[in-house]
C-alpha positions in Angstrom: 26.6 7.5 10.1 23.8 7.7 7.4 22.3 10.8 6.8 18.5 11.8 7.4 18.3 12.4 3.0 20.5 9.0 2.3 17.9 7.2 4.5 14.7 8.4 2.8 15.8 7.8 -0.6 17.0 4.4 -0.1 14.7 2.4 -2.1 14.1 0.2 0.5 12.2 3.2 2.4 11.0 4.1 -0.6 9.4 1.2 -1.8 7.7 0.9 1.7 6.5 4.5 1.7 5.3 3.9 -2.0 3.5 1.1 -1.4 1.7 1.4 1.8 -2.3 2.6 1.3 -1.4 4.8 4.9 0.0 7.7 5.2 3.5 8.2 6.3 5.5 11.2 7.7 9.2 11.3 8.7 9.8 14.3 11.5 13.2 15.2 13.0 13.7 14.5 16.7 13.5 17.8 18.8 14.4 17.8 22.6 10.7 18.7 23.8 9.2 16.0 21.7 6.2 19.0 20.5 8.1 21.4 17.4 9.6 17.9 15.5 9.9 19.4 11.9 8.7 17.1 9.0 11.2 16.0 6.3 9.3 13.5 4.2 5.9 12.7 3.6 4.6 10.2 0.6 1.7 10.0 -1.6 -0.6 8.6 0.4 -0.2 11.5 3.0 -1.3 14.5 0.2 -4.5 11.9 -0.9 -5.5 12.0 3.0 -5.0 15.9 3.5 -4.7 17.9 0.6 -1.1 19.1 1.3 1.8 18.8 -1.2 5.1 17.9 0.5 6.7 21.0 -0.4 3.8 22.7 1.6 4.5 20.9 4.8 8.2 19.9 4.8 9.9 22.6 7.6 6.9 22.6 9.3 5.3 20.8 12.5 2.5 18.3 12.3 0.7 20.8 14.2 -0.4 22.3 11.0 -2.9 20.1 10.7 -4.2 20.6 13.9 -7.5 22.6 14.9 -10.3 22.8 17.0 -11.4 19.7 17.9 -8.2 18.2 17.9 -7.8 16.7 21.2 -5.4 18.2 23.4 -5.4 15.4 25.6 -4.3 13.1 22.8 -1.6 15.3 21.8 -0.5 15.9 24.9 -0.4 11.8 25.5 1.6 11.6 21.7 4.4 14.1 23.4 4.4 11.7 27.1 4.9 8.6 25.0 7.7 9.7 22.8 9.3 11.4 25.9 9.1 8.1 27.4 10.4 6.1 24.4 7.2 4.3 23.9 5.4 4.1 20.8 2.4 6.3 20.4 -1.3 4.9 19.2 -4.3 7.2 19.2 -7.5 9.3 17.1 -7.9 12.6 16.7 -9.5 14.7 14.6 -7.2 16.9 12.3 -8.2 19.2 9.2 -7.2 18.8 5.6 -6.1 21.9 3.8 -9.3 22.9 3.0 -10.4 23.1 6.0 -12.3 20.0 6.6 -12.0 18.0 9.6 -11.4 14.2 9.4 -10.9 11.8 12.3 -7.6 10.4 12.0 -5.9 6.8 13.6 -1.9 7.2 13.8 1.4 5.8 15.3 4.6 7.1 15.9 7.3 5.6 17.1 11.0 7.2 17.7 13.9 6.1 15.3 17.0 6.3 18.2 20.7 6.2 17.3 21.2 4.3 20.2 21.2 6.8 23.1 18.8 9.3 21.5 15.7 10.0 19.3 16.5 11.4 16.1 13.9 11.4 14.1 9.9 10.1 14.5 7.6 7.8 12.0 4.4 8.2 12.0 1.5 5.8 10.0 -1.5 7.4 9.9 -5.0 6.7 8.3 -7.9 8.4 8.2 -11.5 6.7 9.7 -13.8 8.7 8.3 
C-alpha cells in the first residue's frame, strides 16, 4: 500500500495541487469524522487564509473556525462524510488575522476500499 507522504509528492498530485486557482487541503481520516488532522495544504490555501503549512499541518480545520461559522453546516460536513457522501457547502471561516471571509468547499473521503483514510477538500473563497 502507498503511503499518505508517497501519495502527496507524486507529481501527479502535485501538479494538480500546483495548478489549481482553489485551495486544497489533505486531512487524515479519524473515526468521528470531526478531529481529521491536516497533512498537506498548497499555495493557494496560504493566499486564501494567511496560514503557512507548517502553521496548520497537525492541526484540525477547525482552526479556522469562529463565530459566525455555521454550526449547522459543520455539523452537515461531519453527517456527509459519516455517510460516505461528498460534502458541498458555505461558511464563513477567518484568516489568520482574524478576518472573516465566506468560504465555498467540498470534501470528499479517499477510502481504501472498506474505510476513509484520509479527506480532500477544494475550497474557495466568495468574498
Amino acid at each position: 500500500m502507498t503511503t499518505s507522504t508517497e501519495l502527496l509528492q507524486s507529481p501527479l498530485f502535485q501538479a494538480i495541487a500546483d495548478l489549481t486557482f482553489d485551495s486544497v487541503m489533505v486531512t487524515e481520516a479519524t473515526d468521528d469524522h470531526k478531529n481529521s488532522v491536516v497533512i498537506y495544504v498548497n499555495q493557494a490555501f496560504t493566499e486564501m487564509t494567511g496560514y503557512e503549512a507548517e502553521e496548520v499541518r497537525g492541526k484540525t480545520p477547525g482552526l479556522l473556525q469562529g463565530p459566525d461559522t455555521d454550526k449547522a453546516v459543520t455539523d452537515r460536513l461531519s453527517e456527509d462524510l459519516r455517510n460516505n457522501r461528498t460534502f458541498h457547502g458555505s461558511t464563513v471561516n477567518y484568516r489568520k488575522d482574524g478576518t472573516p471571509f465566506t468560504i465555498e468547499w467540498k470534501v470528499s473521503a479517499i477510502t481504501d476500499g472498506t474505510s476513509a483514510t484520509h479527506y480532500v477538500a477544494v475550497q474557495r473563497a466568495l468574498d
